[in-house]
C-alpha positions in Angstrom: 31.6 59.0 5.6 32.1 58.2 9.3 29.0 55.9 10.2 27.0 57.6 13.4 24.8 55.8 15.5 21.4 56.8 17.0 20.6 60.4 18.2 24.6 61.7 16.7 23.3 60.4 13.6 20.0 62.5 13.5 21.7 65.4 14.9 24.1 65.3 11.8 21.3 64.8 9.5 18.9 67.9 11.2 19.4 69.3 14.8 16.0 70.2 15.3 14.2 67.0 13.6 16.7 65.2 16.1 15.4 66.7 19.1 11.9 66.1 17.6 12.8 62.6 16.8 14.5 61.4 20.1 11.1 62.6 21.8 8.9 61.1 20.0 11.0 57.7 20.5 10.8 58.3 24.2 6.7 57.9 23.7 7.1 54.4 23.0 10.2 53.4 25.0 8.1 55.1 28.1 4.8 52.6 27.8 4.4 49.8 31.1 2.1 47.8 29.6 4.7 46.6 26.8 7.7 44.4 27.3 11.2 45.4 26.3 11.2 42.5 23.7 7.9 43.6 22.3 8.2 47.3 21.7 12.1 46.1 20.0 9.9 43.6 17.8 6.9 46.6 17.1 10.4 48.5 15.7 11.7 46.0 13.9 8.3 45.0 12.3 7.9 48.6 11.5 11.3 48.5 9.5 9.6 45.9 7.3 6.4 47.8 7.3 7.9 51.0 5.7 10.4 49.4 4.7 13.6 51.2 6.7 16.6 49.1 5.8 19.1 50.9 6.8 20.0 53.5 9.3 16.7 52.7 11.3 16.7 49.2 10.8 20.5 49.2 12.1 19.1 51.0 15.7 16.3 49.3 16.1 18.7 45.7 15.9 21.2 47.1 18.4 18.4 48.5 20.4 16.7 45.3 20.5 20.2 43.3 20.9 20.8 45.7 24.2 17.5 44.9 25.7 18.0 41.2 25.7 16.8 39.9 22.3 18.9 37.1 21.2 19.7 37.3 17.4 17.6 34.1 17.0 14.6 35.8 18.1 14.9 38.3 15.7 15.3 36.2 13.3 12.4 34.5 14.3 10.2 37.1 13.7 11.9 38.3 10.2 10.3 34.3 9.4 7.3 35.2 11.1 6.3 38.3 9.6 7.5 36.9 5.5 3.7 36.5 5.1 2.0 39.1 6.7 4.8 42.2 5.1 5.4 40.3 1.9 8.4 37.4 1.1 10.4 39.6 -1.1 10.8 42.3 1.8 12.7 40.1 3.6 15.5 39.1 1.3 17.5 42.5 2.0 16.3 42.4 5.5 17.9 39.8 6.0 20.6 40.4 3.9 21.3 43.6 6.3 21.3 41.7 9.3 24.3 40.0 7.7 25.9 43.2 7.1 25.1 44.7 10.6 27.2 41.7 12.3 23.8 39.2 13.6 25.5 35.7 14.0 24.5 32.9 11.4 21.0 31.4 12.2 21.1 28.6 14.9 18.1 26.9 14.4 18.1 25.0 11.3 15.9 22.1 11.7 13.1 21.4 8.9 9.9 23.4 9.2 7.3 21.1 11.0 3.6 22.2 10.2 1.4 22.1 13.2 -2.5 21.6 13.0 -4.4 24.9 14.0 -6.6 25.1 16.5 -9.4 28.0 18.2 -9.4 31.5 16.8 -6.5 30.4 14.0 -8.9 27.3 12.7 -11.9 29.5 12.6 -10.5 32.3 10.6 -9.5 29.7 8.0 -12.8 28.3 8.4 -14.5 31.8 7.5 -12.0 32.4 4.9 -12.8 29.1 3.4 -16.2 31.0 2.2 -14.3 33.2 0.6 -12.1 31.7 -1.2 -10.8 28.0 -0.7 -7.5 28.2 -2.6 -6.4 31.6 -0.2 -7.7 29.6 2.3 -5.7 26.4 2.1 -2.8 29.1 1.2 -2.9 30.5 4.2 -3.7 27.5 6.5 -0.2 26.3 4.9 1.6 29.5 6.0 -0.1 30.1 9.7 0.4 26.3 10.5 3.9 26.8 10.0 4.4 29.6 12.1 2.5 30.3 15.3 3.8 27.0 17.3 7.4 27.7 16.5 9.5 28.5 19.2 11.7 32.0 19.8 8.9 33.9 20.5 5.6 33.9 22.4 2.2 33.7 20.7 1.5 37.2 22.2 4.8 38.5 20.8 3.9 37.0 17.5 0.4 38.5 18.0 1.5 42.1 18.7 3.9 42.1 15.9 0.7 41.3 13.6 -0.7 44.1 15.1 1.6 46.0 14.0 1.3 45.0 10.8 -2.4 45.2 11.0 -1.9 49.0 11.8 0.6 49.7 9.3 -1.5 48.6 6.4 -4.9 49.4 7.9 -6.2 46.2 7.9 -8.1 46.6 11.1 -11.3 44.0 10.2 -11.1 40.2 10.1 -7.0 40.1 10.4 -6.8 42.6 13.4 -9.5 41.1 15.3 -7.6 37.5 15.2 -4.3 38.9 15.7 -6.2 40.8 19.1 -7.5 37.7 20.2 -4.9 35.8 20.2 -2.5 38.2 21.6 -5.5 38.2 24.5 -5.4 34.3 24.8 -2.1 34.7 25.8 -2.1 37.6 28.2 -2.3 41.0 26.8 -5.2 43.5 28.2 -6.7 46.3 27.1 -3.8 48.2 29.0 -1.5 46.0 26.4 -3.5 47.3 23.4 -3.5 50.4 24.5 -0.1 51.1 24.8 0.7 49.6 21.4 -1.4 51.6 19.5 0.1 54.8 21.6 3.6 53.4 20.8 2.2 53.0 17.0 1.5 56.6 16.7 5.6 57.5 16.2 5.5 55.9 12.9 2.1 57.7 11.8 -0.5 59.7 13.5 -3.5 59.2 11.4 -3.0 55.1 11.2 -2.8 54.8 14.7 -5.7 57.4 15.2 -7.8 55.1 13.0 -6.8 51.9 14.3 -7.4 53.1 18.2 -10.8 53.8 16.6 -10.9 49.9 15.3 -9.0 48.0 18.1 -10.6 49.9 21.0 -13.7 51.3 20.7 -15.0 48.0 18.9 -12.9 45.4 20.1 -15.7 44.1 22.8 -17.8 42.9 19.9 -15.0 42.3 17.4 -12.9 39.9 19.8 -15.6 38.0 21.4 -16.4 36.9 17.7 -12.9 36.2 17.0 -12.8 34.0 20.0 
């Protein structure tokens, strides 16, 4: 079968759940308070999420390719995200990036563990209470991730969001991931807009995690921070 792209694609699959479909895209596409790079990585992280592996996945790479992602940064968040969406999701994710043409990764140089510091340190710190051994588990993982380069922490950040609204984890891990995305810029504007752009891939998570992120992230941030 011929392979379509975008909106031809939908159309030949169901004419009116195109039309539907290419307006509901517009929602997020149409936000200010979102970069270009950050609603192609809320896509892409939602193709993990779900996981869409195929016809979305392939638009949401060539849409994020044609608003000035380099392939390494999309990789960069596939290693980012292994943790947060699960290892074995992204052996066929990257596996299709492979098959949809991404060049071979460029930066190869050995994983270099950095110490963590503020809100990271004090989340493991409070897991620690928890449970030690998930605790030193994940101090391994987050310390060799969120000083990599490729992306921003606030990119990084907003992608855990993203997560965070996916699999309704909107206590302890989305108040971190909103402070840190706030240490590095984003406002309340910047939240905002996620969790609107959010709502295409479910009404009712983002209509709970709006509920979470917004209307108790004054207390829930200051105590991440």
């Amino acid at each position: 079968m011929t392979q379509l792209a975008g909106a031809d694609a939908l159309v030949a699959l169901d004419p009116v759940f195109a039309q539907l479909a290419v307006g509901a895209g517009h929602n997020l596409w149409g936000l200010t308070h979102l970069t270009m790079r950050e609603k192609a990585f809320v896509c892409l992280t939602a193709d993990l999420c779900h996981p869409h592996l195929d016809l979305p996945l392939a638009m949401h790479v060539q849409m994020a390719l044609s608003n000035g992602v380099d392939p390494e940064a999309i990789r960069e968040l596939y290693r980012h995200l292994a943790p947060y969406v699960g290892y074995p999701i992204l052996v066929p994710a990257f596996q299709r990036l492979t098959e949809l043409g991404l060049p071979p990764a460029q930066d190869t140089d050995p994983i270099k563990p950095v110490p963590l510091t503020g809100a990271l340190a004090r989340a493991i710190h409070g897991l620690e209470a928890v449970d030690p051994g998930l605790a030193a588990f994940t101090e391994d993982q987050l310390a060799q991730r969120w000083a990599r380069p490729h992306l921003s922490i606030r990119e990084r950040a907003i992608a855990c969001l993203t997560v965070d609204v996916f699999y309704q984890t909107l206590g302890q891990s989305m108040r971190l991931h909103a402070a840190l995305a706030q240490a590095d810029g984003a406002t309340e504007e910047t939240f905002r807009d996620l969790i609107r752009g959010l709502a295409e891939f479910g009404l009712a998570r983002a209509w709970t995690a709006a509920e979470a992120l917004l209307h108790q992230r004054g207390s829930g941030t200051e105590n991440a921070t």
